[in-house]
C-alpha positions, 0 to 999 in steps of 0.5 A, spaced: 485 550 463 484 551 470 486 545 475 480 544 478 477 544 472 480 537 471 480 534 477 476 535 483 473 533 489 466 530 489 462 526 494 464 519 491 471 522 490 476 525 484 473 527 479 475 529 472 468 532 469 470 533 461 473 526 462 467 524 466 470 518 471 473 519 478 479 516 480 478 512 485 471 513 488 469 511 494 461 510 492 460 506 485 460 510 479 459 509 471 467 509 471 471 508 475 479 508 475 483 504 480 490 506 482 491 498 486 487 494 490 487 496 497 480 496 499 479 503 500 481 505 493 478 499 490 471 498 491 466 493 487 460 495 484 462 500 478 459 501 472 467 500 468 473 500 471 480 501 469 485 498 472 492 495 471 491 488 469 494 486 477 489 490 480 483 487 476 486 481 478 487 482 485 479 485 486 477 479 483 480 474 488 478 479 494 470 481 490 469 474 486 467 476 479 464 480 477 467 486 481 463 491 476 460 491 470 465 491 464 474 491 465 478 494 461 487 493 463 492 498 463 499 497 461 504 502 465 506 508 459 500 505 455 496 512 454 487 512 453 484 517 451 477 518 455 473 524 451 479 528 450 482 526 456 489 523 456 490 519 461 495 514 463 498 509 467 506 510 471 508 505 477 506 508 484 512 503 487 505 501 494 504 494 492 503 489 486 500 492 480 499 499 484 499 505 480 498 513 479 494 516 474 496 522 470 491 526 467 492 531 461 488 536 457 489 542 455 496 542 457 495 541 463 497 534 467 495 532 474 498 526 477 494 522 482 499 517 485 494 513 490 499 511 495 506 510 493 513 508 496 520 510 494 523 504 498 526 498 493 521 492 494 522 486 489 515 484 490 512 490 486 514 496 479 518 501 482 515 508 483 516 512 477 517 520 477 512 523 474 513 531 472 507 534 472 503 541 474 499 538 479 501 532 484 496 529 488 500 527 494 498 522 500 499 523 507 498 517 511 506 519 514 506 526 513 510 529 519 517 530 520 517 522 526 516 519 520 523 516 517 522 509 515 529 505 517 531 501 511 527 494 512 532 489 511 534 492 518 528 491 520 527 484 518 534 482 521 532 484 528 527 478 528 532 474 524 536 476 531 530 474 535 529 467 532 536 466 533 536 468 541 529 465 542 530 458 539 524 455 543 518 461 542 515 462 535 514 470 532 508 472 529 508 478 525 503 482 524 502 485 516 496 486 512 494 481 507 496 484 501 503 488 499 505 488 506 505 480 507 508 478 501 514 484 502 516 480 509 516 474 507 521 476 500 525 480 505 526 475 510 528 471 504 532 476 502 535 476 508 537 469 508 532 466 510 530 459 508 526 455 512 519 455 512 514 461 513 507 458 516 501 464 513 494 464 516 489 462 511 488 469 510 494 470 507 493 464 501 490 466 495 494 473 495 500 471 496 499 465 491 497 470 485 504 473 487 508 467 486 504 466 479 507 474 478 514 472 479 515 473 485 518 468 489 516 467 497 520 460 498 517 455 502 510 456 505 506 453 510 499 453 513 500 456 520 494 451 523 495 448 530 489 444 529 492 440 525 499 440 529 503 441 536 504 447 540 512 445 540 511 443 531 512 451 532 518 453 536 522 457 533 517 458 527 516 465 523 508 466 523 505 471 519 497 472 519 492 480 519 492 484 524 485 481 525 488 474 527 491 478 534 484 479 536 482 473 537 486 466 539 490 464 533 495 468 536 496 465 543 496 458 539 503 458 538 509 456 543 510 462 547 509 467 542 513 473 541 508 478 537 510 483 532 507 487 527 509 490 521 507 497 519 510 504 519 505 505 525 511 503 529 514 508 529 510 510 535 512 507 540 506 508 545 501 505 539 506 499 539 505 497 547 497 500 546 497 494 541 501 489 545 507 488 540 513 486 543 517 487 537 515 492 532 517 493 526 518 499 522 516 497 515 511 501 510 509 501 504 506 509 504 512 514 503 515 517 509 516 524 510 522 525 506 520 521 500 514 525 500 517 532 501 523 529 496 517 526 491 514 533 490 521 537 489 522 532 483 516 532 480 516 539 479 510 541 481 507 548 481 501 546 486 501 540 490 494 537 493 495 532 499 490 528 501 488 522 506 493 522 512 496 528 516 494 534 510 495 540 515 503 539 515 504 537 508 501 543 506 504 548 511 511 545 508 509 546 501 508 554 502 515 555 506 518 551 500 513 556 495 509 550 492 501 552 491 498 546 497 491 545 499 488 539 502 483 535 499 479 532 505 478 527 501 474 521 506 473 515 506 481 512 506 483 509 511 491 505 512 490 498 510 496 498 507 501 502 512 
């Protein structure tokens, strides 16, 4: 069986014709497998949808139910057969309950891996190695500037700056799931013990991870309203990127701003944004743990999709890899 007879690119995303679903669409279908949550993988309005029981769950705290006509849940390792297409689910290591997709027939397997990250994180499965044929990679962070430092050194730059700023509050920046419940843990990790105060837009989400295991310390609304300026000198803040856009931020005492994303590793996007103290934290692969990621897996052909294609590619034919981009559309960062 030939690759593309498997997999291929539609308007409303990859598709798997014998199979007859798509993964991760981008428009409602009749069948729809989600790798994870993030919106612009996981849309409501599908006729089914499966996905890890995670991922269900978090698309209906963030669509309300119901998200799509039925659900059905897939446990990592456990196997489907959809008209003759094998398919399964493997940790893709991004986020809670995120996953790649492999896809089977005719001896043949493709891997999908959504987005992934190799770095450990305690708030999620760690990224499992898939052998495959074909890969279908991302490449939100795929040039070469793009090596994430360890994020542990990363949160120990705030915990430095609470330390020598005691009378200013800092207020992070991360996207309300994955990223924001990572700084917490890890600033938990890290020593940590005081309370963290969250937007509002955080609270749902990162109750849902504390009813998963995770454990993110003592929590508390982040809402001047009802409290002084001075209530949070020295605080940690942690709120969307959406809240420095508006006067949420500019409430705490003399704020220094700082933002959570591998973004950061572009200083100019740093001052652009007005981040006085960035913080190289991802959760996407970088260009090492991509490049590494496709070796491993042993790929005679590697399709890249959404982010920086064209250098992707041009790595894997000097490495003697078969690449071709997807243009696929319709994904964005909101997990980075």
């Amino acid at each position: 069986m030939r690759a593309r007879d498997l997999l291929r690119s539609r308007p409303e995303g990859l598709y798997c014709p014998p199979g007859d679903f798509f993964i991760d669409p981008i428009k409602p279908v009749d069948r729809a497998l989600i790798t994870h949550g993030h919106s612009d993988h996981a849309r409501s309005g599908h006729g089914s949808v499966l996905a890890t029981q995670q991922t269900l769950d978090i698309m209906g705290l963030r669509y309300g139910t119901p998200f799509a006509g039925t659900t059905q849940a897939a446990a990592f390792g456990e196997t489907f057969d959809l008209n003759g297409v094998r398919v399964t689910f493997h940790p893709a290591g991004h986020v809670l309950g995120s996953a790649q997709i492999a896809v089977e027939r005719g001896g043949l397997r493709i891997v999908a891996s959504g987005d992934y990250k190799r770095q450990p994180d305690p708030t999620c499965v760690a990224f499992e190695l898939v052998p495959c044929d074909v890969f279908i990679t991302e490449a939100t962070f795929g040039l070469p500037v793009f090596r994430h430092p360890p994020d542990r050194e990363e949160i120990g730059r705030v915990l430095r700056s609470a330390t020598q700023f005691p009378e200013r509050s800092h207020v992070i920046g991360a996207y309300a799931l994955g990223k924001a419940q990572r700084v917490i843990r890890l600033l938990r990790d890290c020593g940590y013990d005081r309370p963290i105060y969250i937007h509002g837009a955080l609270e749902t989400l990162s109750a849902y991870y504390r009813s998963q295991g995770v454990e993110l310390g003592r929590l508390e609304p982040a809402t001047v309203d009802r409290s002084t300026k001075d209530d949070f000198a020295g605080a940690i803040v942690i709120g969307p990127p959406a809240a420095f856009a508006d006067r949420w931020s500019r409430r705490f005492p003399d704020p220094i701003s700082c933002f959570a994303s591998g973004w950061m590793r572009i200083r100019q996007r740093a001052r652009q944004g007005g981040v006085e103290l960035p913080l190289i934290i991802s959760d996407h692969a970088d260009w090492d743990e991509l490049t590494d990621t496709i070796k491993e897996t042993g790929a005679s052909e590697v399709w890249v999709t959404h982010g920086r294609e064209e250098a992707l590619v041009r790595w894997c034919e000097l490495a003697g890899i078969a690449a071709r981009p997807l243009h696929l559309v319709g994904y964005e960062d909101e997990g980075d």
